[in-house]
Each structure stands twice: as C-alpha cells, then as structure tokens.
Backbone as JSON Lines, residues from 0, in Angstrom:
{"i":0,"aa":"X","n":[3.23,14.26,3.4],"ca":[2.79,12.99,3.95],"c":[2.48,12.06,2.79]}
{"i":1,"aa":"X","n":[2.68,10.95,2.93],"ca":[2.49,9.82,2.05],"c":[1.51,8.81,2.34]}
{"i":2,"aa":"X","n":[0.74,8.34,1.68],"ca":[-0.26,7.44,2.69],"c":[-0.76,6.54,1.07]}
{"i":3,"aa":"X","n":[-0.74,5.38,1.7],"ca":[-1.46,4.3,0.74],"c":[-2.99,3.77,0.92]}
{"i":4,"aa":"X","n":[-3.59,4.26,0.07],"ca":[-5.04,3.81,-0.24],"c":[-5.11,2.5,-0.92]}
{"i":5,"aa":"X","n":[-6.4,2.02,-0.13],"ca":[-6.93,0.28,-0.78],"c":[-7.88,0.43,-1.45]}
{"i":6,"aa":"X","n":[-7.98,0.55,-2.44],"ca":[-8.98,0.83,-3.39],"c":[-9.56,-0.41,-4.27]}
{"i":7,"aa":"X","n":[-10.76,-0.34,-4.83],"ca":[-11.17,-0.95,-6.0],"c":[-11.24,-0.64,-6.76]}
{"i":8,"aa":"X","n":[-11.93,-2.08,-8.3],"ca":[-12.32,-1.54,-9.66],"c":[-10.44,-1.19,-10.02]}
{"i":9,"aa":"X","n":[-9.4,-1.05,-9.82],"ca":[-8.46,-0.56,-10.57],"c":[-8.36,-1.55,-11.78]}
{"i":10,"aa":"X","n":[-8.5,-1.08,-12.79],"ca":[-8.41,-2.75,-13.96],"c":[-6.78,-2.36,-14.79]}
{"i":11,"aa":"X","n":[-6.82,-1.36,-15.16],"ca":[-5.55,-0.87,-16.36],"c":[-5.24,0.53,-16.27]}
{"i":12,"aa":"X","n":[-4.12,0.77,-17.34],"ca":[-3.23,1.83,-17.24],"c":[-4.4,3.02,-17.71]}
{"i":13,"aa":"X","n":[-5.68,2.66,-18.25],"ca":[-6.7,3.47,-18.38],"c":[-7.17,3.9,-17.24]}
{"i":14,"aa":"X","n":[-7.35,2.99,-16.32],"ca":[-7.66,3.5,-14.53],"c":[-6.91,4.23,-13.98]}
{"i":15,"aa":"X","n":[-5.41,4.04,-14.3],"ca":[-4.34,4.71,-13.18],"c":[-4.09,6.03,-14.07]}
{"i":16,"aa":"X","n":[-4.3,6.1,-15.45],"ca":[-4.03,7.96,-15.89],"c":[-5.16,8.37,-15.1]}
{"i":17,"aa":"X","n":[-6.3,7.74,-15.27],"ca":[-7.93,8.81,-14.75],"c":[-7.25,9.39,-13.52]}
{"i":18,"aa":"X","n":[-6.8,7.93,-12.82],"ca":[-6.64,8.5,-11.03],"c":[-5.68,9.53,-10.92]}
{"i":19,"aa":"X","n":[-4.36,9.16,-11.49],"ca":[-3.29,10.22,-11.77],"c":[-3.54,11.21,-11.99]}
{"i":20,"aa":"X","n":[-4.87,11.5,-13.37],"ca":[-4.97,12.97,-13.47],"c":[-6.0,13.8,-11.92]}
{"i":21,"aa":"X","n":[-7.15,12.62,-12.03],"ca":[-7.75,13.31,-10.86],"c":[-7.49,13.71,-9.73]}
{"i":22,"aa":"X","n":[-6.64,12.99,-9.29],"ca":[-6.19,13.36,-7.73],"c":[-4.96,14.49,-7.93]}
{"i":23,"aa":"X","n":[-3.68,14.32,-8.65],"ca":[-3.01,15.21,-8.77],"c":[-3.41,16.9,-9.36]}
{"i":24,"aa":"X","n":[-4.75,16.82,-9.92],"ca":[-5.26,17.91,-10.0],"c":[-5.88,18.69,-8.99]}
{"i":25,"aa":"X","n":[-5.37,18.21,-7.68],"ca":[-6.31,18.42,-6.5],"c":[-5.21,19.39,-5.78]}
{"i":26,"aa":"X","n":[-5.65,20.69,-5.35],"ca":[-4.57,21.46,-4.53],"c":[-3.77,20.75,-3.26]}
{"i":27,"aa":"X","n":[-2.34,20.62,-3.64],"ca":[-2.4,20.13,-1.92],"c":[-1.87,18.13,-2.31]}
{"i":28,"aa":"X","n":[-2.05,17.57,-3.69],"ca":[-1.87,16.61,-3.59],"c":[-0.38,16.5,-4.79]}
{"i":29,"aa":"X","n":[0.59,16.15,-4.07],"ca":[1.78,16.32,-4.86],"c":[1.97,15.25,-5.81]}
{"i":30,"aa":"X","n":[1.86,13.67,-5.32],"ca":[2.33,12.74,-6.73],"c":[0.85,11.82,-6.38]}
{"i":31,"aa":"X","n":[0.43,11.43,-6.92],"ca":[-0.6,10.01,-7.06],"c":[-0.28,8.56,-8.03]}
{"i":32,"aa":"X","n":[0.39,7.71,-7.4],"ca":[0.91,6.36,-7.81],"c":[-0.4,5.5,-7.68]}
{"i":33,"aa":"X","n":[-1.23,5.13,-8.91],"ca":[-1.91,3.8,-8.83],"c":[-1.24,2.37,-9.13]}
{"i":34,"aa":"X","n":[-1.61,1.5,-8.57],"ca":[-1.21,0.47,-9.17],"c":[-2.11,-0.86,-9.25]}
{"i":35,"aa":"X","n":[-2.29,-1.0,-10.24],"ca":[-3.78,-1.87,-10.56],"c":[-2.79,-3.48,-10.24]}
{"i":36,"aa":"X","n":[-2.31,-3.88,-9.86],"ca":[-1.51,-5.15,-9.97],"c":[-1.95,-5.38,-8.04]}
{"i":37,"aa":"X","n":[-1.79,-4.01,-7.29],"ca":[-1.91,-4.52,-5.66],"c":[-3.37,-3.97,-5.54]}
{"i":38,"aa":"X","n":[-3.82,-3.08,-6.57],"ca":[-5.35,-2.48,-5.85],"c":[-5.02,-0.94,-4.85]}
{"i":39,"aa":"X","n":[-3.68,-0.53,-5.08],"ca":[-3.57,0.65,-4.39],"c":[-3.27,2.14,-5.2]}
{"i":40,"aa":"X","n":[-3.28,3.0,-4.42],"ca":[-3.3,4.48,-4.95],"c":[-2.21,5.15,-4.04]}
{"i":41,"aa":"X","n":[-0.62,5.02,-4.05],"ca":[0.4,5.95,-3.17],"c":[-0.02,7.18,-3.4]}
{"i":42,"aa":"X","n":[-0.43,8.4,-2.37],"ca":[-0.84,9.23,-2.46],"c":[0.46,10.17,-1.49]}
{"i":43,"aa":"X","n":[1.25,11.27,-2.3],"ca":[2.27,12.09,-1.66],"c":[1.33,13.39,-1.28]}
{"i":44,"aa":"X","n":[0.68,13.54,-0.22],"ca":[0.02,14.93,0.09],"c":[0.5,15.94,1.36]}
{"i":45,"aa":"X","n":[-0.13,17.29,0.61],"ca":[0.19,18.11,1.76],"c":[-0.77,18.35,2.99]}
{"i":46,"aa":"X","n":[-1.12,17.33,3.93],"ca":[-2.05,17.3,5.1],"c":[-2.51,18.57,5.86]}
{"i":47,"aa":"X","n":[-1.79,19.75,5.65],"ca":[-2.12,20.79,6.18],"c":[-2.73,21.33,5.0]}
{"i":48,"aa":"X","n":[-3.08,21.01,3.82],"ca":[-3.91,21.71,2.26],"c":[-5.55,20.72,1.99]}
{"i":49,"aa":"X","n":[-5.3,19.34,2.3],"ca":[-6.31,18.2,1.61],"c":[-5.94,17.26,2.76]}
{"i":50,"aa":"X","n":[-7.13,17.08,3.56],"ca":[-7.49,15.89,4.34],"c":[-7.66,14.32,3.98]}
{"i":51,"aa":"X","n":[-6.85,13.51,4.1],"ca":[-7.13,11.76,4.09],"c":[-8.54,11.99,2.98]}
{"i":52,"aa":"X","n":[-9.26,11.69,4.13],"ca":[-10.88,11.51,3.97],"c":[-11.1,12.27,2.08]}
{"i":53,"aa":"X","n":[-10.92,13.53,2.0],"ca":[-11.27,13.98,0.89],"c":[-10.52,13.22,-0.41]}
{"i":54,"aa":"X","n":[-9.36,12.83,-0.41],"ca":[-8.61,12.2,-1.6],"c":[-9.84,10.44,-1.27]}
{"i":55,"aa":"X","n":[-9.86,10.28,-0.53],"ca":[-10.9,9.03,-0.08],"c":[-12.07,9.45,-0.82]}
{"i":56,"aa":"X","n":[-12.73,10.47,-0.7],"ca":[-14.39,10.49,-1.04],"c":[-14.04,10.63,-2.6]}
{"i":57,"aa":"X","n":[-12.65,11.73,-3.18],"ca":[-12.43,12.03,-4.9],"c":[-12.33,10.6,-5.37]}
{"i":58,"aa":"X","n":[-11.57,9.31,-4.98],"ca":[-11.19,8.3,-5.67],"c":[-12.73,7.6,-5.79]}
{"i":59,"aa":"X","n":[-13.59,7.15,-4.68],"ca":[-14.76,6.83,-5.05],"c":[-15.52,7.57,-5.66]}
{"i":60,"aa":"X","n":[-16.01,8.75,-5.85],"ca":[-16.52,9.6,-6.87],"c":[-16.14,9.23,-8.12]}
{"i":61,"aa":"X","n":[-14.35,9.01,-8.55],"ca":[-14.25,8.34,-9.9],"c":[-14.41,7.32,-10.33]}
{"i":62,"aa":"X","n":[-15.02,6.12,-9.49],"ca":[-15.09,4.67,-9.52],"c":[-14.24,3.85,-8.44]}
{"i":63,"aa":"X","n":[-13.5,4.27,-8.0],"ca":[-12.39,3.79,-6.99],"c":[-12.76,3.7,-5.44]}
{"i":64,"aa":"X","n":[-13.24,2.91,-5.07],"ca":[-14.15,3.08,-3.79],"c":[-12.73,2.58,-2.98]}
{"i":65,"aa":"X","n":[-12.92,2.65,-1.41],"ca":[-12.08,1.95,-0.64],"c":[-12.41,0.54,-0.38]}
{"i":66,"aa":"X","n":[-11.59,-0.15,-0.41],"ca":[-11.61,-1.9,-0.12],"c":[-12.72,-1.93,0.68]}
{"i":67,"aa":"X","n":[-13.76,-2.91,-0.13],"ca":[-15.22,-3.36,1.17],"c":[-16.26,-2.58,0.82]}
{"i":68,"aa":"X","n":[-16.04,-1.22,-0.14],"ca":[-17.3,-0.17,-0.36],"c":[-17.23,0.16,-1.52]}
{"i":69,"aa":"X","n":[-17.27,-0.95,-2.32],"ca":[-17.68,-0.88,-3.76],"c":[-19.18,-1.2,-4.09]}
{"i":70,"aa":"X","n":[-20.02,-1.11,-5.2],"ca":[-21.51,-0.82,-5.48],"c":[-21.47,-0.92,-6.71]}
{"i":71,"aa":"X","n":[-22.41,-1.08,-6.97],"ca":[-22.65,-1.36,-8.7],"c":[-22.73,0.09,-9.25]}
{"i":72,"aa":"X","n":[-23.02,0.94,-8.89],"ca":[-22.97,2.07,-9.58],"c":[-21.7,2.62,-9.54]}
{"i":73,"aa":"X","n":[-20.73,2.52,-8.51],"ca":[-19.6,2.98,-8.49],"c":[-18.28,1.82,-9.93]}
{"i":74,"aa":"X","n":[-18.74,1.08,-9.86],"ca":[-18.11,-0.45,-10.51],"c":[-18.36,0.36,-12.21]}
{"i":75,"aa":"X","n":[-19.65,0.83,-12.47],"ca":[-19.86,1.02,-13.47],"c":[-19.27,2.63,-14.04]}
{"i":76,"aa":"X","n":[-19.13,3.27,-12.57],"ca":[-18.61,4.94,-12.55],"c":[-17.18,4.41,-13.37]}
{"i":77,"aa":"X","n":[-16.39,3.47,-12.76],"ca":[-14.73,3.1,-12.44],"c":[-14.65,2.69,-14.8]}
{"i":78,"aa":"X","n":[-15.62,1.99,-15.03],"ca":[-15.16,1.52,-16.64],"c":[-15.54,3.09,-17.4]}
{"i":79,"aa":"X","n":[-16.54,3.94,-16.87],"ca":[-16.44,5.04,-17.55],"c":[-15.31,5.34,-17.33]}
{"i":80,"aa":"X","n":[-14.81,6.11,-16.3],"ca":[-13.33,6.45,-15.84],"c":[-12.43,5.95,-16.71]}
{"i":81,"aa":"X","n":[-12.59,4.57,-16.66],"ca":[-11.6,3.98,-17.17],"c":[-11.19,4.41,-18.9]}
{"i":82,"aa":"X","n":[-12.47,4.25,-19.52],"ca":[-12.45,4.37,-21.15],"c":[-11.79,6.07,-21.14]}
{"i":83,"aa":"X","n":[-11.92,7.02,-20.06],"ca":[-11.42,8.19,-20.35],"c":[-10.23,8.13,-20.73]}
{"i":84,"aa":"X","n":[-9.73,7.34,-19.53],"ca":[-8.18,7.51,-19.54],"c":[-7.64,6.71,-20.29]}
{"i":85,"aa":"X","n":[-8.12,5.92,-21.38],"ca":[-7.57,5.05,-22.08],"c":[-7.82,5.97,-23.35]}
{"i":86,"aa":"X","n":[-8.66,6.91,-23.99],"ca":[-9.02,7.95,-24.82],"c":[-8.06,9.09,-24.43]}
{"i":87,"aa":"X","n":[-7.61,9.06,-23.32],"ca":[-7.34,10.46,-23.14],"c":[-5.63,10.09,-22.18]}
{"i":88,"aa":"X","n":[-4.6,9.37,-23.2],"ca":[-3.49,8.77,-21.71],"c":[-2.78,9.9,-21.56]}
{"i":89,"aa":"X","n":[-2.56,9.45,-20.49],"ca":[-1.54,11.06,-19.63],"c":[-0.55,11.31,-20.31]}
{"i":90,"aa":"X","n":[-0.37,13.08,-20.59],"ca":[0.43,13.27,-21.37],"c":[1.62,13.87,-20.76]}
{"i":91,"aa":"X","n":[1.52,13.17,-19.64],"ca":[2.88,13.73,-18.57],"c":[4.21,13.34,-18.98]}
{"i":92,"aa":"X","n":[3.96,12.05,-19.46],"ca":[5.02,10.51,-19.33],"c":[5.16,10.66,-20.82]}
C-alpha cells in the first residue's frame, strides 16, 4: 500500500535522509519518499506488518507532525532531526 502523508517542519535534504532513514527502518515499511518542496512523506507499506497511524505517530516523534499538529517542541525535535541527517547523509544514494 502506498499512502501520502502531510507533514510539517520538512526544511532540507537533512530532513528527508532523517525521515528516509527512520521510517524505512521500520519492519513492514518498504520505500519512504520525503519531499520538503510539497510538505509530504510517500510512504510504500506493508498494511498487514505497520498500521497508517504508527508511521503517523514515528514521523511526529522525529519532528514531522501531521499538517495542523505541529508545537514548539516538536518544531524544535524536526532541526535536531534535521542537523542529524545533514551530519549523517544517507548512504544509500
């Protein structure tokens, strides 16, 4: 199943490795496409392994809240996140 998330806080290619690594490290979640230009996260999952909701609660846990439920603590979670993945870029690609 494929499903597109509305997310916040996405700023740069530092945001979309974090998300990339986090979510694709998740059993059950096959590709994770951010794209900081629309504010979304294409998520390819296996629905019978990882429920909607849970790839939902992992992206806000990293700073990435859903459209409308962003917070200052989460805003500030998303630039930590961010500096990771800009220290640390995916070494997939």
């Amino acid at each position: 199943m494929t499903h597109t998330f509305i997310v916040e806080n996405i700023k740069c290619e530092g945001c979309m490795n974090t998300i990339r690594r986090g979510l694709e490290g998740f059993s059950g979640v096959k590709t994770a496409k951010p794209d900081n230009m629309e504010g979304t996260v294409e998520v390819d999952f296996d629905e019978n392994a990882i429920a909607e909701d849970t790839i939902t609660a992992k992206l806000a846990d990293m700073g990435y809240p859903s459209s409308g439920e962003n917070t200052l603590g989460r805003k500030a979670k998303s630039y930590v996140s961010c500096m990771i993945g800009r220290i640390s870029p995916n070494m997939d690609n």
